[in-house]
N, C-alpha and C positions, 0 to 999 in steps of 0.2 A: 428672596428668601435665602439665606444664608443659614449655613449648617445646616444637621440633622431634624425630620419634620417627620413624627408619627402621624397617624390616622386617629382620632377619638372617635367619629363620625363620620353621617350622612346625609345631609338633604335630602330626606322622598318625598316631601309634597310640602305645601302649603298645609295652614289652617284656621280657618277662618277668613276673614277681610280686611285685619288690622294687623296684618304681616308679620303672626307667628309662623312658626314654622315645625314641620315632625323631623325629628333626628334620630336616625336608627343608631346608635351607640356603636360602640366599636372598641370599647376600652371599658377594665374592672374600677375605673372608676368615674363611671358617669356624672354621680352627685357631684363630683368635684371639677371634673369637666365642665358642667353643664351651670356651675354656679353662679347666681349674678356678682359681675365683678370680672368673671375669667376673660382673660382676651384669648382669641385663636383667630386662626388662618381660615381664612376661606378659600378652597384648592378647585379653580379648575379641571382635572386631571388630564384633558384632551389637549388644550392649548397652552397650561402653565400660569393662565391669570389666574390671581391670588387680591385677596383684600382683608386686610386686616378688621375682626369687628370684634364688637364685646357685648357677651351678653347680660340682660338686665333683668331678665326671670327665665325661668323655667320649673315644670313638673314633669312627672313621668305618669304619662297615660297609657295603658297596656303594656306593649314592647317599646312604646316609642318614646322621646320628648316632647314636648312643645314646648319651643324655645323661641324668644323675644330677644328678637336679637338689636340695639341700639342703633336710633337711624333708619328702621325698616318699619314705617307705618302704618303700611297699606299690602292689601295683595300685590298690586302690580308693582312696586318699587322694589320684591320678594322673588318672586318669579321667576325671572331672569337666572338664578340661582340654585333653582332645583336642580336636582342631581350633582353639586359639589360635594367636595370631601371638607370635615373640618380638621385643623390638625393644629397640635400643639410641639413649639420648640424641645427640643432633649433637655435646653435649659430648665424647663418646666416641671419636668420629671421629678418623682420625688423619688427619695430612697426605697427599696423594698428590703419587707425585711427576707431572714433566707428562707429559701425554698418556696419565695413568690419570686413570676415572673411576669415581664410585660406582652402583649402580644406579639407583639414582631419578633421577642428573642424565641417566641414557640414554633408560629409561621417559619415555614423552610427548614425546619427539622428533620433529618431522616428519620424513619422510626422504624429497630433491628428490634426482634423477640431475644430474650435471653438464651437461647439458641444460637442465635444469629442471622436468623433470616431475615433478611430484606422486604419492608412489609410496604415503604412507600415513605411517601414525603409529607407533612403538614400543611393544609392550603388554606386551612378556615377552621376556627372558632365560634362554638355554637353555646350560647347558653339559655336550653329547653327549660332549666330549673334545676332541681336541685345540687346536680355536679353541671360541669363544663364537659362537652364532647368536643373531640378533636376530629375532624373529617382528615381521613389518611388517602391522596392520590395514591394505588396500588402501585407497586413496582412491578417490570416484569410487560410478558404479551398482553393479558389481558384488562392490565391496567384499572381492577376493578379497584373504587370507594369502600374504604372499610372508615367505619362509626367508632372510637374507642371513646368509652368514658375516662372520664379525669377523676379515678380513686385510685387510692393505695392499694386493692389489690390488682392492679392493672396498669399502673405507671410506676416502674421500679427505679429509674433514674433518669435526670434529664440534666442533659449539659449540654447549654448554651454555645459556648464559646467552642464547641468542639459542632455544632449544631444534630445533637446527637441526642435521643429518646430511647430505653430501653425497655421496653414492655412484656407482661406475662397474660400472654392471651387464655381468658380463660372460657372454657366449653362453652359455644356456641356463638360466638362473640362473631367469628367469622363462618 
């Protein structure tokens, strides 16, 4: 695996007998990940084994995919693979326009109030519905989980490249 290798995905389980499979998403855009046609990485993350595959359908059932992946016929030839990461080259990437970002440039963000207080760091991306939450590891002794939603009146700038989030906590948030 050579160069840059995001996350889109996850293996949590099988489904069914004929070696589809559920893939918890990990990227805003799924459809397009998960489309037949798309090649990705199949990422051990424990040992580094990787297998290149391409998938030939998919839908989205609840939170999840079911994704048909080429070559993978049956349960047990599937199996073996639960719990990998799927992941697409940076070449892959498409342009965003501005003021979208990908996940990984949010993940590991500090995140200061327009104050300046140090609130914590970005660890995870949640999308419950209708906005996107950002889970903020707390800075500090007690280290608590603060929940920020992804609106304008509550995310007032974010720069990337400085890995910098400046937010306006409002009443009751924390």
């Amino acid at each position: 695996m050579d160069g840059k290798w995001y996350t889109v995905g996850k293996l949590v389980n099988t489904h069914g007998i004929r070696g589809d499979v559920k893939v918890l998403p990990q990227t805003d855009f799924a459809e397009q990940r998960f489309a037949p046609g798309s090649k990705l990485m199949l990422v051990n993350e424990e040992n580094g084994k990787n297998l290149q595959v391409k998938v030939t359908s998919s839908r989205l059932q609840k939170n999840v995919y079911i994704v048909k992946l080429e070559g993978f016929n049956n349960i047990n030839e599937i199996e073996p693979y639960k719990g990998w990461t799927l992941k697409i080259a940076e070449s892959e990437q498409g342009k965003l326009e501005e003021g979208e970002y990908y996940y990984h440039e949010i993940i590991g963000c500090r995140v200061v109030t327009e104050e300046g207080e140090e609130l914590g760091e970005i660890t995870e991306i949640l999308s419950p519905g209708a906005n996107d939450v950002w889970v903020v590891k707390g800075a500090g002794p007690k280290r608590k989980e603060i929940l920020l939603p992804v609106i304008d009146d509550v995310v007032l700038t974010i720069q990337p490249a400085d890995k910098l989030v400046t937010v306006r906590l409002m009443e009751g948030l924390i």
